[in-house]
C-alpha positions in Angstrom: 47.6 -1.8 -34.3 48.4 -0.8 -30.6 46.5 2.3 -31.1 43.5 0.0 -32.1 43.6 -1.8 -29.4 44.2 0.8 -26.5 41.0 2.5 -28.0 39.5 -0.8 -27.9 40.4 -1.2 -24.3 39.3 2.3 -23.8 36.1 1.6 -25.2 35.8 -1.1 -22.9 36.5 0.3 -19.7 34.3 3.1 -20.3 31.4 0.1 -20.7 32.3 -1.3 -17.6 32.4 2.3 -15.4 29.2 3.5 -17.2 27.9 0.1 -16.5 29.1 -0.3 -12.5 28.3 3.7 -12.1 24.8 2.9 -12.8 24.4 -0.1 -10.6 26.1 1.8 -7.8 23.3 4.7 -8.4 20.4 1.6 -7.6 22.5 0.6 -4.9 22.7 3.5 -3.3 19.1 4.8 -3.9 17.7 1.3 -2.3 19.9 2.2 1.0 18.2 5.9 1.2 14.7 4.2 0.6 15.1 1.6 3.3 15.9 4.2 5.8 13.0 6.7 4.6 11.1 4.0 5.2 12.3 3.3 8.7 11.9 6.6 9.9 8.2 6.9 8.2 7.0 3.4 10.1 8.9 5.0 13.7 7.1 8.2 13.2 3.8 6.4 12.0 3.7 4.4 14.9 4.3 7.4 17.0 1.4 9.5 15.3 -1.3 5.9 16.3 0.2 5.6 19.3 -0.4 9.4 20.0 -3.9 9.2 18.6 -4.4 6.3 21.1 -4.1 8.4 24.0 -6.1 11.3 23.0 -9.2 8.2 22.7 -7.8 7.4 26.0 -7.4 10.7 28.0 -11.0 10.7 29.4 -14.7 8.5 29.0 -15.6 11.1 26.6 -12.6 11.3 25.0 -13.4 8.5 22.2 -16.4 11.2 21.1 -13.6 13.5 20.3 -12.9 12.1 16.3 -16.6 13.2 16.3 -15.3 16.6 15.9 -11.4 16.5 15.0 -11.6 13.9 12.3 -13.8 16.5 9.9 -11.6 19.3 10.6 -8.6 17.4 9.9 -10.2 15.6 7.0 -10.9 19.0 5.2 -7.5 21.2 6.3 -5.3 17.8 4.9 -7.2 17.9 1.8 -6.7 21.5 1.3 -3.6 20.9 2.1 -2.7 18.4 -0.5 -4.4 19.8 -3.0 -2.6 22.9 -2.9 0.7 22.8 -1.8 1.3 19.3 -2.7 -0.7 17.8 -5.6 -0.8 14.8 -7.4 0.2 13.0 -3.4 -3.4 12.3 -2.4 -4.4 8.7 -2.4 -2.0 5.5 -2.0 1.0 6.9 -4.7 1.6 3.7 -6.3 -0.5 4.8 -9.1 1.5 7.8 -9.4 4.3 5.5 -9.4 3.1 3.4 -12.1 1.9 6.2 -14.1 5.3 7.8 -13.7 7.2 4.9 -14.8 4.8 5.0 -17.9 5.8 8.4 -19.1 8.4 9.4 -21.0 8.5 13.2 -20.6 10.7 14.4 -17.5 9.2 17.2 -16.4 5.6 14.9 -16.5 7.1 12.4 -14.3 9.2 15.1 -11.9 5.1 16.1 -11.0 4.4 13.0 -10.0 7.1 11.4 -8.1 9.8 14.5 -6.4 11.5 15.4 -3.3 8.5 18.3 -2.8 5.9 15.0 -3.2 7.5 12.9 -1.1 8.0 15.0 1.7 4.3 16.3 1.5 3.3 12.2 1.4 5.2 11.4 4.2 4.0 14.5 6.1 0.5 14.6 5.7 0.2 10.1 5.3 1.3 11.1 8.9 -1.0 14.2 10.2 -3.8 11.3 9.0 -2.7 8.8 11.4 -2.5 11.6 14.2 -6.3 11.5 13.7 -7.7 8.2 13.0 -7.7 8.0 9.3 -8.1 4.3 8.2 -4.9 4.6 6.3 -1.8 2.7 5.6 2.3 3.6 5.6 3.2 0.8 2.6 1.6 2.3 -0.5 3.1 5.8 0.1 6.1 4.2 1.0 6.2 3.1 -2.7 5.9 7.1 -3.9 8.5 8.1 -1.1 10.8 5.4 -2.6 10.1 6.0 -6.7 10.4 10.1 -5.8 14.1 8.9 -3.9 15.3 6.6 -6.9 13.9 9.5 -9.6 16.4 12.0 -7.9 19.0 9.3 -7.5 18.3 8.9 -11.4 19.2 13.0 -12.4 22.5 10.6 -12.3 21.4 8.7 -15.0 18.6 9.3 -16.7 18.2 6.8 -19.2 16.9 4.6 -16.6 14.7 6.5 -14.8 11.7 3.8 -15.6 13.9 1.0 -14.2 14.8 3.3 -11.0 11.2 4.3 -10.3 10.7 0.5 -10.7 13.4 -0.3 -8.4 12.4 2.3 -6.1 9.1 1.0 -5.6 10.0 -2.5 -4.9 12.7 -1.3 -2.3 9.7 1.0 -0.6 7.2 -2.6 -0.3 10.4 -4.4 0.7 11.3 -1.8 3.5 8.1 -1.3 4.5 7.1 -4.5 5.9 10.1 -6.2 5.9 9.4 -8.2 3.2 12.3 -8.4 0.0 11.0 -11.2 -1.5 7.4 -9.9 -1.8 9.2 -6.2 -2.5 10.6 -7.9 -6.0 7.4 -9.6 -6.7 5.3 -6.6 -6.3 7.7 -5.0 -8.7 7.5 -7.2 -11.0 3.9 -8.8 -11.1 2.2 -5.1 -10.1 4.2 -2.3 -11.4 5.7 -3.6 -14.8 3.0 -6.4 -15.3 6.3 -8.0 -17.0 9.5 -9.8 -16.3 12.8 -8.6 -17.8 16.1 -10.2 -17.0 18.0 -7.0 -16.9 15.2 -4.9 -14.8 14.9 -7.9 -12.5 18.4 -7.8 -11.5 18.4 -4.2 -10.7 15.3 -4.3 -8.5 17.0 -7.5 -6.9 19.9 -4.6 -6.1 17.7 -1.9 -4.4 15.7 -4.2 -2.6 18.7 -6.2 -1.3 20.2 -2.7 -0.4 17.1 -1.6 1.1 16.9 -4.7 3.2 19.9 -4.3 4.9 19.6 -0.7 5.4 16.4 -1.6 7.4 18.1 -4.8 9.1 20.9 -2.6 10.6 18.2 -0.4 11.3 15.8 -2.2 13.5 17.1 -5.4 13.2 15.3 -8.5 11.4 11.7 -9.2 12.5 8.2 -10.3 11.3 5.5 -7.9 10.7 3.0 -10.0 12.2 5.1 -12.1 13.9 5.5 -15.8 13.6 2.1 -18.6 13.5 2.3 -22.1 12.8 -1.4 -22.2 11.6 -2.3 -25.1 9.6 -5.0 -26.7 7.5 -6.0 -30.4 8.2 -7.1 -32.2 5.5 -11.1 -33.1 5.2 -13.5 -30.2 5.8 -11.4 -27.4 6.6 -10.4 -26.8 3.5 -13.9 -26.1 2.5 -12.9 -22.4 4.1 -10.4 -21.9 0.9 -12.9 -21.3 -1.5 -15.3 -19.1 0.9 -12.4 -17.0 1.8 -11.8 -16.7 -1.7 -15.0 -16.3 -2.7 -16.1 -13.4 0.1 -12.9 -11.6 0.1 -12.5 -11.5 -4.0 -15.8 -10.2 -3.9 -15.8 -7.7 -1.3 -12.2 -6.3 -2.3 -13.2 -6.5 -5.8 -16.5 -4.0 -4.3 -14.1 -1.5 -2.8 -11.9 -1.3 -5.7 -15.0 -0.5 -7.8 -16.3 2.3 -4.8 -12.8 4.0 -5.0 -12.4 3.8 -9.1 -15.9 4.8 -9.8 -15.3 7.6 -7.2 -11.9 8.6 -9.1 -13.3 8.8 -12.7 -16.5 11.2 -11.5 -19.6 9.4 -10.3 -22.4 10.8 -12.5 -25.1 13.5 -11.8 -25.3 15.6 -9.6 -23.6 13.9 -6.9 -20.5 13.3 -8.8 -20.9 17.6 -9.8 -20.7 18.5 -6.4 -17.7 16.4 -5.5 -15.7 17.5 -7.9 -16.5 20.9 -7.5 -16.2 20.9 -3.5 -13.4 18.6 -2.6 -12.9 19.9 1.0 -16.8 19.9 2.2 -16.5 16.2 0.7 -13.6 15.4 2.7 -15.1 16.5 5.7 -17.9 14.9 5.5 -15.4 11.7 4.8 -13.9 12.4 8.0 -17.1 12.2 9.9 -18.4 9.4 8.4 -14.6 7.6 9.5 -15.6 9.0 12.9 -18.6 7.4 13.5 -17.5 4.3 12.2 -14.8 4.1 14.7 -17.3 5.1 17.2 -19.7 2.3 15.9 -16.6 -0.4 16.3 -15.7 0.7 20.0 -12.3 2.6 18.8 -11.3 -0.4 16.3 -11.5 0.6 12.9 -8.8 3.7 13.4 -5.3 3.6 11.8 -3.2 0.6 10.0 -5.3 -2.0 11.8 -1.9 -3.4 12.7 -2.8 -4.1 16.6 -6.0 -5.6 15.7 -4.5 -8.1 13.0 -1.9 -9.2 15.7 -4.2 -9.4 18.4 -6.5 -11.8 16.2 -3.7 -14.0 15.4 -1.9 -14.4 18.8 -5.2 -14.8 20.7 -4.2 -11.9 22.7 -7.7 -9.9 22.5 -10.3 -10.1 20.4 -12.4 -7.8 17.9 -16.2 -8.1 17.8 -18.0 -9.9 14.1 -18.3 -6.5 12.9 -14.9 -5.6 12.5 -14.5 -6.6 9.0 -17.2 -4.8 7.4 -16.7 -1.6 9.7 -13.3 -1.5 8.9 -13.8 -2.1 5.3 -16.2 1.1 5.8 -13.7 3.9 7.2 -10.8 2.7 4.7 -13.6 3.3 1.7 -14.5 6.6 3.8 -10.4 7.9 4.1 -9.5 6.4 0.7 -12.5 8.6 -1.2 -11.6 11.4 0.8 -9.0 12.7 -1.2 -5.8 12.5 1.8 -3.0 10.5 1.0 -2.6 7.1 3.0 -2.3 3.9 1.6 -4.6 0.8 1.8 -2.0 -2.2 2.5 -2.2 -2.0 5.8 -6.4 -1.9 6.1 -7.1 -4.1 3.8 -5.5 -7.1 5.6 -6.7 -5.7 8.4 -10.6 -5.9 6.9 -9.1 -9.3 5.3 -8.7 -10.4 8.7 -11.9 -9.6 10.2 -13.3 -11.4 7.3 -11.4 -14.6 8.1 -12.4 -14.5 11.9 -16.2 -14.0 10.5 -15.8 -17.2 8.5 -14.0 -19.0 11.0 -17.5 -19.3 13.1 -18.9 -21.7 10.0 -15.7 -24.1 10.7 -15.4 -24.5 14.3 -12.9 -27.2 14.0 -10.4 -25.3 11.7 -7.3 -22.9 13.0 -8.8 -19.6 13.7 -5.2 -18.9 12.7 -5.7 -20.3 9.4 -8.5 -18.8 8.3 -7.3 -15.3 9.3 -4.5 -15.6 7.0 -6.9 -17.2 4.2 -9.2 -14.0 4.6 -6.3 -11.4 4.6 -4.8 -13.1 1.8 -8.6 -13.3 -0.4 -9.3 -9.6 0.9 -5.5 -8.5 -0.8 -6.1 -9.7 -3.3 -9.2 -9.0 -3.9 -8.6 -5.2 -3.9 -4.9 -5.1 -6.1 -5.4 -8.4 -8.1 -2.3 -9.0 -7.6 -2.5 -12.7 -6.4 1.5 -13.6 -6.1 2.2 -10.3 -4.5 -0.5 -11.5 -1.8 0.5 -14.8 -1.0 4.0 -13.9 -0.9 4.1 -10.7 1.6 1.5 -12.6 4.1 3.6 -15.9 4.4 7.2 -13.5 4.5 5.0 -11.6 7.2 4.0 -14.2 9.5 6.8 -16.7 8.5 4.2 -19.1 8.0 5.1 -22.0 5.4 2.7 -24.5 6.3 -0.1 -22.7 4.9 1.5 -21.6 1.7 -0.3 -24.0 -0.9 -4.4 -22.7 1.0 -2.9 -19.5 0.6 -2.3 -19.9 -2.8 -5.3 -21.3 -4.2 -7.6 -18.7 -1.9 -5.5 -15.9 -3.7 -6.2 -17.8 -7.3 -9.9 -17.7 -6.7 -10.4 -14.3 -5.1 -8.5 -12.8 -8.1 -10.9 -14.7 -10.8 -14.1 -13.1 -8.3 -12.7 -9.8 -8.3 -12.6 -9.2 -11.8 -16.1 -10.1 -12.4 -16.5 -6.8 -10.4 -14.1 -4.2 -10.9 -12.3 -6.1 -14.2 -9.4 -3.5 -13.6 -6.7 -3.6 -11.2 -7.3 -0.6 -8.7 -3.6 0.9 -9.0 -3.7 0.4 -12.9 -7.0 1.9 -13.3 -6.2 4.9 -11.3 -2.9 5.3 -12.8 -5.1 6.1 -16.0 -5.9 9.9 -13.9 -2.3 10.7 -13.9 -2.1 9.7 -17.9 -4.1 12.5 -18.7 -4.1 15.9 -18.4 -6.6 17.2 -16.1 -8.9 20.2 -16.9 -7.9 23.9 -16.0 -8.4 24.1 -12.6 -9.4 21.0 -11.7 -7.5 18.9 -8.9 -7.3 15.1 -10.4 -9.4 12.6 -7.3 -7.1 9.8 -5.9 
């Protein structure tokens, strides 16, 4: 009988260490995502900041991504595609289409130390010249290719790590833990599970604090107070919906179309010269942000800010141009994410509408058209309402914001009827032909 029971109680205590050991591995991976992701928004800002100056150094200077931006385009591309493949584009389809494998080795060539040092890298040489690219959606890879080592620990969770990882990488990124867990959770599993749940709640939370001690607790866009009256301002929900569904639902369908193989000829030639393409990618970026008077380069982060404090201005065109050279540096093959310049576009949209409701926030509406435009491109409409309210701590506007997501996500389907991350993932599903290098 005591033998019986010491087993039993042997039995048990193994549980309970197998049990904790694995919740300390998600624990620990969330703290080395959160400060991967610190040091990739420090050095990020640092590579804008740097590309900045070269616009800067001279009148002519801001003719120079003329001839850089192709250059760089192609040697990143060439780059990517040959000493670090399957990191081109966002990542988080590689991180949903890694979570969706079962085979080890398949997954280890999607999401790896080797990948997430080559996304940080060259996410980074694209900033360094003007790519319209963003730091959140290859913080996602960076943080699923962190929690899949992490995981060698345990691998009977890797799909739950990668998950994990992923959420802490959203969370980190912008500062943003609840809207980490929803993207997790609405985006990457397209499910809720109790036990999954909890274990993303654990990586983001550790993530979170990592960053906190970090750099301290901020908001990405700072704080606004924006508000819709009621009466005729709230005829700008359903426009914002309306235009940004539609227009992010368009460049969904541009970068999809573009992944699968356009057909004829064109599509041929792309396929079979990836690095003339991406040049020519580049220089279309270029002139764009020649076009916009310098505005359309990078996150878009300044110009989002300096739309909703009032500090500066951007002229109407903003919107479009911008929506232009993130199509251009998404198509091109580099990696870079589009978080970042699609609320950027989202918010050149709003200030465009805002001139058909003089009397409503400007405020207001810019956070109506980021939210529309988000959603618009990731259909993903609690995701989008959630990370724009957690990043301007903006509460008052939560139930405009809502509804403006609701309605851009039923107009963007009508368009491109498949999430962009989803549909993408489908590349990475499949093996790709002998020699071929699989489009972003």
């Amino acid at each position: 009988m005591d033998f019986a029971l010491r087993r039993h109680r042997f039995r048990y205590l193994l549980f309970l260490s197998v049990r904790w050991r694995r919740r300390a591995i998600f624990v620990l991976g969330g703290v080395a995502v959160g400060a991967a992701s610190v040091a990739f928004a420090k050095l990020a800002d640092f590579a804008q900041l740097e590309f900045q100056r070269l616009l800067l150094a001279s009148p002519s200077a801001r003719y120079a991504p003329m001839v850089v931006m192709p250059l760089a385009f192609a040697a990143l591309v060439l780059i990517t595609n040959k000493v670090f493949p399957n990191s081109q584009g966002s990542g988080i389809p590689q991180a949903i289409a890694a979570r969706r494998l079962t085979d080890q080795a398949a997954r280890g060539r999607l999401v790896s130390a080797r990948i997430a040092v080559g996304k940080v890298l060259v996410t980074l040489l694209g900033l360094l010249c003007g790519a319209s690219v963003g730091r959140e959606g290859p913080s996602v890879q960076v943080g699923a290719s962190i929690m899949f080592l992490v995981g060698r620990l345990s691998p009977s969770k890797q799909p739950g790590l990668i998950l994990a990882g992923a959420a802490a990488g959203v969370a980190a990124a912008f500062n943003t833990p609840l809207a980490g867990i929803v993207f997790g959770i609405e985006e990457m599993s397209r499910s809720f599970e109790i036990r999954a749940s909890g274990l993303i709640i654990g990586a983001v939370i550790a993530a979170g604090l990592t960053s906190l001690t970090l750099v301290g607790n901020y908001s990405y866009f700072g704080t606004t107070d924006a508000a819709l009256q009621l009466g005729t301002d709230w005829l700008a929900v359903p426009v914002c919906g309306v235009v940004g569904g539609a227009l992010g639902g368009l460049f969904s369908r541009i970068l999809v179309e573009v992944a699968r193989g356009l057909p004829g000829t064109l599509g041929r030639w792309i396929k079979q010269h990836p690095i003339p393409f991406a040049a020519i990618c580049g220089g279309l970026t270029a002139l764009t942000g020649l076009v916009s008077g310098s505005t359309t380069y990078g996150t878009g982060y300044e110009q989002v800010s300096g739309l909703l404090d009032g500090s500066h201005g951007m002229p109407q065109s903003f919107g479009l141009l911008k929506l232009a050279a993130t199509v251009f540096s998404s198509i091109s093959g580099l990696p870079g994410g589009i978080f970042s310049p699609s609320l950027a576009v989202g918010g050149g949209l709003g200030a465009n509408i805002a001139t058909f409701f003089p009397h409503a926030p400007i405020g207001a509406l810019i956070l109506l058209g980021m939210v529309a435009y988000f959603t618009g491109v990731v259909q993903a409409p609690i995701t989008a309402f959630v990370i724009v309210t957690e990043m301007t701590n903006n509460h008052a506007l939560l139930v405009p914001l809502m509804l403006a997501s609701v309605i851009a996500y039923s107009t963007s389907r009508l368009i491109c009827p498949t999430g962009v991350y989803h549909a993408l993932a489908e590349n990475f599903l499949r093996p790709a032909p002998r020699g071929e290098t699989r489009s972003p």
